[in-house]
C-alpha positions as CSV (number, residue, x, y, z in Angstrom):
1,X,-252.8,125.4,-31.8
2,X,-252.1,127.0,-34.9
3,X,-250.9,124.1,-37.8
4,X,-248.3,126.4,-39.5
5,X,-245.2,123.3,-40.0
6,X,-247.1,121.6,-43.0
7,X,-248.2,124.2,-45.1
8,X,-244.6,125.4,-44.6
9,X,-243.4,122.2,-46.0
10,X,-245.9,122.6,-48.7
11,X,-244.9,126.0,-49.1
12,X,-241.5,125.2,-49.0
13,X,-242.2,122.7,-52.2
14,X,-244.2,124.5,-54.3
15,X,-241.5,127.2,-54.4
16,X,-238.7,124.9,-55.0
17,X,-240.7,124.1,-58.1
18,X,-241.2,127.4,-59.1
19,X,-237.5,128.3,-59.1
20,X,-236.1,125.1,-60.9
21,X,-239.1,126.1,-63.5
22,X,-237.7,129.7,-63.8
23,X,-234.0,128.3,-63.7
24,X,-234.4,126.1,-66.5
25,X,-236.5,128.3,-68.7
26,X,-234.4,131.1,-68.4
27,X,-230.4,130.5,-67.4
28,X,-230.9,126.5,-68.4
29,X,-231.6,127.7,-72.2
30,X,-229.0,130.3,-72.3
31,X,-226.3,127.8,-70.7
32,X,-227.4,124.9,-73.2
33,X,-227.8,127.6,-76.3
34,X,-224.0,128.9,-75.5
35,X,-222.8,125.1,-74.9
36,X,-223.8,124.2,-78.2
37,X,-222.6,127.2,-80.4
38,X,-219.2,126.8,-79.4
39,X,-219.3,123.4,-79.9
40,X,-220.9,124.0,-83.4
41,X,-218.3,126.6,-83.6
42,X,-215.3,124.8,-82.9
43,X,-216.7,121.6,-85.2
44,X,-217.1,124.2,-87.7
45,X,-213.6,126.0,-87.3
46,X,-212.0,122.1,-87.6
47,X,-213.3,122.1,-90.8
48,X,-212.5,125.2,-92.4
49,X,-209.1,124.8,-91.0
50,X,-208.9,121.1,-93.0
51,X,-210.6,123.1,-96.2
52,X,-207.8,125.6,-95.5
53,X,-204.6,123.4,-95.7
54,X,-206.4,120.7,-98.1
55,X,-208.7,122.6,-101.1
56,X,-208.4,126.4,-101.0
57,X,-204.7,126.7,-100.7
58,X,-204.0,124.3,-103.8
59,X,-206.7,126.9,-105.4
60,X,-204.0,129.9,-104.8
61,X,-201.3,127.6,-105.9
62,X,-202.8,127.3,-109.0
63,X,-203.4,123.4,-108.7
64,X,-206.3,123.0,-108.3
65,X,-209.9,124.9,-110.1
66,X,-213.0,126.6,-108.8
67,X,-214.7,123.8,-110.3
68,X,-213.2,121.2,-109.0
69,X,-213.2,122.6,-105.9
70,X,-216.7,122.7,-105.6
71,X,-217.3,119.7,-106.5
72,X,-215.5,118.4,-103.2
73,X,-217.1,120.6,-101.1
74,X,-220.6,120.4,-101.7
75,X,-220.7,117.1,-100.4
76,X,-219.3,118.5,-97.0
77,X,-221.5,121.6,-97.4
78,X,-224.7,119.0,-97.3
79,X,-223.2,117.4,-94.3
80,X,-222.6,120.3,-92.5
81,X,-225.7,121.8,-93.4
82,X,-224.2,124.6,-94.1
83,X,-222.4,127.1,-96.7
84,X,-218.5,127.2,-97.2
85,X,-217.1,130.1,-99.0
86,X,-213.7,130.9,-100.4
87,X,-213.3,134.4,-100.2
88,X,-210.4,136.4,-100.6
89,X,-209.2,139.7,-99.0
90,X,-210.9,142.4,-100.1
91,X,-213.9,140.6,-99.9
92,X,-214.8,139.0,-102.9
93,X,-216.3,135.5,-103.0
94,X,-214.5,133.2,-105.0
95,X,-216.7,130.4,-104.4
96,X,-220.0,129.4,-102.6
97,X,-221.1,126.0,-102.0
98,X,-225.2,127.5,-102.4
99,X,-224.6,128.6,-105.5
100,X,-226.6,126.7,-108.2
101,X,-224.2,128.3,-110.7
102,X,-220.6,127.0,-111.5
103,X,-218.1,129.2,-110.5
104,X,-216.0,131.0,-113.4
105,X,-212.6,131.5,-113.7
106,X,-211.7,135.5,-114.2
107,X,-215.5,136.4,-113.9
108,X,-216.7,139.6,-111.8
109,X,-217.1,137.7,-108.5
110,X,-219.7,138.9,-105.7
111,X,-218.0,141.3,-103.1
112,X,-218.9,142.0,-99.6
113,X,-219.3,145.4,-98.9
114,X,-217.3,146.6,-95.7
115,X,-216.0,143.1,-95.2
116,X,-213.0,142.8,-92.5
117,X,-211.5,139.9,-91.0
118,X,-210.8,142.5,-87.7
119,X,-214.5,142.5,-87.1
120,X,-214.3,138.6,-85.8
121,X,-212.5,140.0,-83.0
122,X,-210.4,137.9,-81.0
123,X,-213.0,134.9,-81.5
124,X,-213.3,132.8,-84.6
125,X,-216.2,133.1,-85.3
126,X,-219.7,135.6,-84.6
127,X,-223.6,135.6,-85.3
128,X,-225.4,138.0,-87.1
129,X,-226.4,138.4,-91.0
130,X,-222.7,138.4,-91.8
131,X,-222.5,142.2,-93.3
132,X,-226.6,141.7,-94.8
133,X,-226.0,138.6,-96.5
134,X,-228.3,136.5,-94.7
135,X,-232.1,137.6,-93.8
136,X,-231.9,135.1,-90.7
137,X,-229.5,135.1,-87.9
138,X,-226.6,132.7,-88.9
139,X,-223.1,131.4,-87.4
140,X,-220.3,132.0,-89.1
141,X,-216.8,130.9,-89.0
142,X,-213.7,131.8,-90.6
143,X,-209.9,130.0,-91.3
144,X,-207.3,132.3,-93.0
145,X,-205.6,130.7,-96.1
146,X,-202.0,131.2,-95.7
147,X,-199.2,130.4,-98.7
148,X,-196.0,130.8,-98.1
149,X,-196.8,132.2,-94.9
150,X,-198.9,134.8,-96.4
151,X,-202.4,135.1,-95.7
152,X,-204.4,134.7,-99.3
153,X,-207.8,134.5,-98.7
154,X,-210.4,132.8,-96.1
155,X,-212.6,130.1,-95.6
156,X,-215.7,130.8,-94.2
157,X,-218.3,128.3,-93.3
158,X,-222.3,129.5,-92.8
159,X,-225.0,127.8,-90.5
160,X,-228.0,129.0,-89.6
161,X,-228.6,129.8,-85.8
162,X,-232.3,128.3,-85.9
163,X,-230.6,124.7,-86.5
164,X,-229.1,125.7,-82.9
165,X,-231.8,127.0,-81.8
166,X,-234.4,124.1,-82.5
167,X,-231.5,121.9,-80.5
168,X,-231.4,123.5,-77.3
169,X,-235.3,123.7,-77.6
170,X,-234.8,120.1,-78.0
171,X,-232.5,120.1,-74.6
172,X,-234.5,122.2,-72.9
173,X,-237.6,119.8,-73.2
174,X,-235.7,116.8,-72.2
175,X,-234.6,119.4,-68.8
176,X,-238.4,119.8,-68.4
177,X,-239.5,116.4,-68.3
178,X,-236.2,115.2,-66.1
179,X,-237.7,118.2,-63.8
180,X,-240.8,117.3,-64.0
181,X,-239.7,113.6,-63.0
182,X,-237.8,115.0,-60.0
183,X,-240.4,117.0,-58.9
184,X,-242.5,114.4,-58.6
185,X,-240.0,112.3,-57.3
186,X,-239.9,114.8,-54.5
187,X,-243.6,115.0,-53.9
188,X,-243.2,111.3,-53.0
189,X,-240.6,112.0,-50.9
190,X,-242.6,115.0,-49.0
191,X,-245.5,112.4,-49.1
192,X,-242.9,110.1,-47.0
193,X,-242.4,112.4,-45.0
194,X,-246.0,113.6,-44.2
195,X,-246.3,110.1,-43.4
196,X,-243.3,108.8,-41.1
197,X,-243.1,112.0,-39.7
198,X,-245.6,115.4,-39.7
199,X,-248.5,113.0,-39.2
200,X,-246.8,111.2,-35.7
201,X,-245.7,114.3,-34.4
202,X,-249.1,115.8,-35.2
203,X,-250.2,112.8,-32.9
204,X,-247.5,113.6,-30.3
205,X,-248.5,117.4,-30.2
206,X,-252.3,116.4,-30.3
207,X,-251.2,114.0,-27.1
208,X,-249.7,116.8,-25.2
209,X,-252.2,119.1,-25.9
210,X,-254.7,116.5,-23.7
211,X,-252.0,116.2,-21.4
212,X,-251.9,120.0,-20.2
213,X,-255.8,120.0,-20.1
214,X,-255.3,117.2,-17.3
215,X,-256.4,114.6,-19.4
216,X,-253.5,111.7,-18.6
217,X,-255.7,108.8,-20.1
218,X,-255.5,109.8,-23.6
219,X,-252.9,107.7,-25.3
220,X,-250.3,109.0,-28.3
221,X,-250.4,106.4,-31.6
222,X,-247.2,106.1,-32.9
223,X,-245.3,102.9,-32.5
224,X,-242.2,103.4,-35.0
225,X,-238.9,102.2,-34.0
226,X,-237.2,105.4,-33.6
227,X,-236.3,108.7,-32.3
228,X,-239.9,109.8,-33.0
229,X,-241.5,106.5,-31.7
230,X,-239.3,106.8,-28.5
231,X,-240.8,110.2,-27.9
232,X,-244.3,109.0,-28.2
233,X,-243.9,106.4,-26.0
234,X,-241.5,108.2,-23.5
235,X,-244.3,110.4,-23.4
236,X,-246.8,107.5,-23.1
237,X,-245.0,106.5,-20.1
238,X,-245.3,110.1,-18.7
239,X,-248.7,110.4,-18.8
240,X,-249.4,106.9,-17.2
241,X,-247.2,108.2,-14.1
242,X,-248.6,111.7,-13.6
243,X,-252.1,109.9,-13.9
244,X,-250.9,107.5,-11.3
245,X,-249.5,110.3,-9.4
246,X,-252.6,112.1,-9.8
247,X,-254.5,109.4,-8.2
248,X,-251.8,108.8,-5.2
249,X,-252.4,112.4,-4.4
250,X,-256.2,111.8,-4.7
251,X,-255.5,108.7,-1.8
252,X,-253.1,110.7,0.1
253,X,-255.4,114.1,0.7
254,X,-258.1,111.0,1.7
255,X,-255.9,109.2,4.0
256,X,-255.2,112.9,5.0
257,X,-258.3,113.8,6.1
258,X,-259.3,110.3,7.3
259,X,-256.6,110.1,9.8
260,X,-257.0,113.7,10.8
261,X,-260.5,113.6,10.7
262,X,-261.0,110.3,12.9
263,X,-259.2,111.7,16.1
264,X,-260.5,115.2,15.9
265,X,-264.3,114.0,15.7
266,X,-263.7,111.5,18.7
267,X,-261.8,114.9,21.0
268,X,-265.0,117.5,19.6
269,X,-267.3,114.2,20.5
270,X,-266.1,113.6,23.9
271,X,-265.5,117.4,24.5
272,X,-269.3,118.4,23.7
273,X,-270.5,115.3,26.2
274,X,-268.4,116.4,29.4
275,X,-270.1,120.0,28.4
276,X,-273.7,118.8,28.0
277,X,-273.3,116.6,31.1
278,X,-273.6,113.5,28.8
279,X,-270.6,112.2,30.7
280,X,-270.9,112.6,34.1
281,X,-267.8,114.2,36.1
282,X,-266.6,111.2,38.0
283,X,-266.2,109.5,34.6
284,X,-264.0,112.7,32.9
285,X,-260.5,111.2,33.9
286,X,-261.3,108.2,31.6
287,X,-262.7,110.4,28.2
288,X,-259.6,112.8,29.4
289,X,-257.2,110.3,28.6
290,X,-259.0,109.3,25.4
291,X,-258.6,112.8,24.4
292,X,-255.0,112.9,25.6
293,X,-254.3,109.6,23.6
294,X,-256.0,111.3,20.5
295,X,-254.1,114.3,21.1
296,X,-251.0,112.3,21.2
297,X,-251.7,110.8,17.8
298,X,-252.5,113.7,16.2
299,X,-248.8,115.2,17.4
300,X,-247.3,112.0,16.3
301,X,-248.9,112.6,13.0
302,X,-248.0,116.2,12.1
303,X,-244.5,115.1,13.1
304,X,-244.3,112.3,10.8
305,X,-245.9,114.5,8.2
306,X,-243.2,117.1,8.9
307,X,-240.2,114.8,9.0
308,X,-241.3,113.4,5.9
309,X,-241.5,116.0,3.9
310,X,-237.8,117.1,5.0
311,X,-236.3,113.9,3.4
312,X,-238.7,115.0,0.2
313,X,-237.4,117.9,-0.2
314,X,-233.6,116.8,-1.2
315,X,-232.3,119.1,1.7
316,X,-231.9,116.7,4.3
317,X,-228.3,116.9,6.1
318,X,-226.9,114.0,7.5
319,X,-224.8,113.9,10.4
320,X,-222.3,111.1,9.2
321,X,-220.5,109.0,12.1
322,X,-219.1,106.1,13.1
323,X,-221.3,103.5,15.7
324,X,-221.7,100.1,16.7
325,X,-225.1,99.0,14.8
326,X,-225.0,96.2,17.1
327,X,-225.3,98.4,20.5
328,X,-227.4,100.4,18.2
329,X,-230.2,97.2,18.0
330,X,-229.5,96.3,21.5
331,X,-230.6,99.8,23.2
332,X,-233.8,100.5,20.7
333,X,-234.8,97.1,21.6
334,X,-235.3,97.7,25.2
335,X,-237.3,100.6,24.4
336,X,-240.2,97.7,23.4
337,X,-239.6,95.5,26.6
338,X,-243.4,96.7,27.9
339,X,-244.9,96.1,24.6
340,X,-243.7,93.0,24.8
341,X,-244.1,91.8,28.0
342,X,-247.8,92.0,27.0
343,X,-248.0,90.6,23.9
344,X,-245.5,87.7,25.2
345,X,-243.4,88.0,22.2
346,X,-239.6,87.7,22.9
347,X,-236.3,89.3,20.4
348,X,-233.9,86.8,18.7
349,X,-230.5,88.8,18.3
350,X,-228.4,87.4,15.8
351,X,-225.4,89.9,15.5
352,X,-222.2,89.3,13.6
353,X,-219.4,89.7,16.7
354,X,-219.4,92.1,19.6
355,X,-219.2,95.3,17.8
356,X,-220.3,96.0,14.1
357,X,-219.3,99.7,13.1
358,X,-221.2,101.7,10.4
359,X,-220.7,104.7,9.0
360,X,-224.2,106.6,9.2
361,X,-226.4,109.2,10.9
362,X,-226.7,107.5,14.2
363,X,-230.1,109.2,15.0
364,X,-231.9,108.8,11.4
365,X,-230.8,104.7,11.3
366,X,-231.8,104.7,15.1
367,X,-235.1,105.6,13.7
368,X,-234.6,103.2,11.1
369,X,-234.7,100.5,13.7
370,X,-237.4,101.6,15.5
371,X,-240.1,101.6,12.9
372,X,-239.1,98.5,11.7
373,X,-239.3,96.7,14.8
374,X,-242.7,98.7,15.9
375,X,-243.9,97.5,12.8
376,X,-242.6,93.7,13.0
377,X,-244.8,94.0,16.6
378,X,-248.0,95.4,15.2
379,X,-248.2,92.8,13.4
380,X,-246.9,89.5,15.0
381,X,-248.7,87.0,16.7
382,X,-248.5,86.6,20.6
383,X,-246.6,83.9,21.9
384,X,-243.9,85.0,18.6
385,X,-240.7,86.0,17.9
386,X,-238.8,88.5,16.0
387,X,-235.5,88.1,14.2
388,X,-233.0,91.1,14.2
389,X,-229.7,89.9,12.7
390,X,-226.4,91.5,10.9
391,X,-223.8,90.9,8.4
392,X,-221.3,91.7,6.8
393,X,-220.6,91.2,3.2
394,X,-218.4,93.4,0.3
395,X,-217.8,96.4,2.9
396,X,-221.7,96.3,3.6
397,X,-223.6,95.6,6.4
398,X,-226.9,94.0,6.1
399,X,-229.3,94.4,8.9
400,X,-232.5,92.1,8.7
401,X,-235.6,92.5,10.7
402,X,-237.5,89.7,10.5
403,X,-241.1,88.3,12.2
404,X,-243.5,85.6,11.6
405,X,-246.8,87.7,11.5
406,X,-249.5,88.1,9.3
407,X,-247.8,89.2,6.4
408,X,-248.1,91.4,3.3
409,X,-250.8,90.3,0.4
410,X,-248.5,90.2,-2.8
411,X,-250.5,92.9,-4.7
412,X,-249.5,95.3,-1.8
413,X,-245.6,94.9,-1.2
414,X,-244.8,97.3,-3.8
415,X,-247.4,99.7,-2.2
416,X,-246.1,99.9,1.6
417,X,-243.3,102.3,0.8
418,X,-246.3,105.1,-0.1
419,X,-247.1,107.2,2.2
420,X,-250.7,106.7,4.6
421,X,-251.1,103.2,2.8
422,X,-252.3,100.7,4.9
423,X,-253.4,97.4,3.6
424,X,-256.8,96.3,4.4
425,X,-255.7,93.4,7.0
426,X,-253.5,96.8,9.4
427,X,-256.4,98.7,9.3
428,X,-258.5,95.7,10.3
429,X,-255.7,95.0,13.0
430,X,-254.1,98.7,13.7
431,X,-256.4,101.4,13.8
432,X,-253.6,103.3,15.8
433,X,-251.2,103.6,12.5
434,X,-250.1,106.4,10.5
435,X,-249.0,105.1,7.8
436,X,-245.9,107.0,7.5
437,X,-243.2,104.9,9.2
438,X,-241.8,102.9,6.2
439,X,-242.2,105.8,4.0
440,X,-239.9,107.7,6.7
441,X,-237.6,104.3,6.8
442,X,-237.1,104.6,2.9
443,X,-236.5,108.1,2.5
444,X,-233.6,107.8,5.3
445,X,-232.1,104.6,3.7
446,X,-232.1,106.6,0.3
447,X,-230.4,109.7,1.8
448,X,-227.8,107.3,2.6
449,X,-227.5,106.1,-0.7
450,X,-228.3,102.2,0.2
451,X,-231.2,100.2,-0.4
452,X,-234.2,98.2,1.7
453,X,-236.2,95.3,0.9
454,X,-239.1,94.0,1.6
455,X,-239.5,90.1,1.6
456,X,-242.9,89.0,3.0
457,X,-245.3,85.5,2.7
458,X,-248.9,85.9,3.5
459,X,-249.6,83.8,6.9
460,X,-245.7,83.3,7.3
461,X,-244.5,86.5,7.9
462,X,-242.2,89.6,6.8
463,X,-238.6,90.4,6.5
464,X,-237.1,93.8,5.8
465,X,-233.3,94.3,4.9
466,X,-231.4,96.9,4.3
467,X,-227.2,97.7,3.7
468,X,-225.0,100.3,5.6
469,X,-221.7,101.0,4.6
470,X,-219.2,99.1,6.9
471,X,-217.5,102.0,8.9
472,X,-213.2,102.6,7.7
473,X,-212.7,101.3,11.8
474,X,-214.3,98.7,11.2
475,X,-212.0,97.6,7.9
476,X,-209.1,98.8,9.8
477,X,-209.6,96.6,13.1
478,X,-210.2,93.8,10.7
């Protein structure tokens, strides 16, 4: 059997780590590095729009100084971390916060070549050198300067990308370890698993592995209380039937043989002496009707064997009708009057009114009847009695046959419905037995849908009951 499901599971994790590594070094620090330049963006662009309305436009009113306007925004420069210029259209920077030089009132001012405000796009702000200012890669973001609803100049604040940059790293690492927390996390959780579930059914499949090679004693592990621990033990109980099957089949080829084999050797033993001379010819007519009466057996058998497996093979049709049950025990037990005659055991009839209707297959409960009583007379005592009675209770009929024989040893009641078992004291008692007649009675009562049971006292004696559904003349005559 290959073992494929676990390094599939293993597999199955390993991957899953791989791609939450490559999803976190790669779209995870492009997400977090976007996330926080637009938020540094729009901090920025708040500001520059307060600089705006606040400082550079009392600059163009002619309020306010250079100088004096630097002096108020160097402190928010340093808090920023950034630079804040004033420029003004064409380009020219009217102040910068970096600057260790004051600014100058009417001096040449710095100008940046090819400068224009359209270049921003449709954004307010962009990354790059800003036009070759900067050697490293810095945001920058811009707030137009409007007086009197013309736009005068702009404000434009500076910060360096790497600031950004060393953030996300920042972000990134805390991602790592909160993945490297969940991945183990999950490793516990596949360890669970490996545990409450891959290991038992490992067990299970191990189990039925010794079940197909025939081995039936070999008992599954697993005693959890659920769907898994159901299986192992639903297979647990499986095994313990087929291996009790196994060894019924094992009796039943041995009763088999042994009841085959019994009258065979006793017709080839008393064949081969009448041919040798053993048994001399006025003495034939006496070993003849020992053959016959093996013979006679020997049909008896097959026919059981044959009957039997009819009602085994779920095909059995039943000719349902309505008859009296109690003319029914009445004319089966005449059929034992010379049985017992010499046995001097007598019938107590205790039926419930003149005529008790069923509805049944007359023939298969006649037979019924039959093999109970035959088998109330094996085994009663002489000088005895044997009680047949019927009721009627709930739209049932209960028919008890009942003797005060020998009985059945406790450990074998449960065993008498199997087919060719005999308990030690029949065998000792009634050689002349198949074995078959209560496993015939069962089957029928079964194909009927009703039940038998067997109530029996060692040294007292045995009662069997069993129902019949009361017949609709019956209900309608009552």
């Amino acid at each position: 059997m290959k073992r494929t499901l676990y390094p599939k599971l293993l597999g199955g994790y390993l991957i899953y780590g791989l791609i939450c590594f490559i999803i976190i070094s790669t779209f995870g620090y492009h997400i977090t590095f976007n996330f926080l330049e637009r938020r540094d963006a729009s901090t920025l662009y708040r500001e520059s729009a307060l600089i705006s309305s606040n400082y550079a436009e009392n600059y163009f009113k002619r309020s306010t100084t250079l100088e004096e306007m630097k002096t108020q925004l160097s402190t928010l420069s340093t808090y920023l971390s950034s630079e804040i210029w004033i420029i003004d259209k064409q380009g020219q920077i009217l102040l910068n916060t970096a600057s260790a030089t004051s600014p100058v009132e009417n001096a040449e001012p710095e100008v940046i070549p090819d400068f224009d405000v359209t270049d921003f796009g449709s954004k307010y702000y962009r990354t790059g050198n800003f036009y070759g200012h900067f050697d490293t890669e810095t945001l920058s973001v811009f707030s137009p300067i409007t007086v009197n609803y013309k736009v005068r100049g702009y404000v434009i604040i500076h910060k360096p990308v790497s600031s950004i940059v060393n953030l996300s790293n920042q972000l990134t690492n805390l991602s790592y370890q909160t993945f490297a927390l969940l991945f183990l996390a999950a490793f516990v959780v596949l360890a669970l698993f490996t545990w409450i579930v891959y290991i038992p059914i490992r067990k299970i499949a191990q189990g039925a592995n010794e079940y197909a090679s025939g081995n039936f004693e070999a008992k599954i592990d697993v005693h959890s209380n659920d769907e898994i621990g159901y299986l192992a033990a639903s297979l647990n109980y499986m095994a313990n039937e087929l291996n009790t099957l196994e060894e019924d089949q094992r009796k039943f080829v041995s009763n088999v043989s042994h009841d085959f084999r019994s009258p065979l050797t006793s017709i080839k033993g008393y064949v081969e002496a009448m041919l040798d001379g053993t048994i001399p010819v006025e003495m034939q007519d006496k070993y003849l009707n020992i053959i016959l009466f093996e013979t006679e057996r020997l049909n008896k058998l097959t026919k059981s064997l044959l009957e039997l497996n009819k009602f085994g093979s779920h095909g059995v049709m039943l000719d349902i009708t309505s008859f009296d049950i109690n003319h029914t025990i009445r004319m089966t037990v005449q059929t034992f009057e010379g049985t017992c005659m010499e046995k001097h055991i007598s019938f107590n009839l205790i039926l419930s009114g003149e005529t008790l209707f069923v509805s049944a297959d007359f023939s298969k409960i006649q037979q019924v009847l039959y093999n109970l009583i035959d088998n109330a007379l094996k085994f009663s005592h002489a000088n005895s009695s044997i009680t047949i009675e019927t009721t009627e209770k709930n739209e049932k009929v209960f028919v008890s046959v009942k003797d005060t024989g020998i009985g059945i040893p406790k450990d074998s009641i449960k065993k008498i419905w199997d087919r060719f078992y005999k308990t030690d004291l029949s065998r000792g008692k009634d050689k002349k037995g198949t074995g078959l007649g209560l496993s015939i009675v069962k089957e029928i009562i079964q194909a009927h849908g009703e039940n038998i049971n067997c109530i029996s006292t060692e040294g007292v004696g045995t009662e069997f009951i069993f129902t019949l559904p009361l017949a609709k003349e019956q209900e309608e005559h009552a």
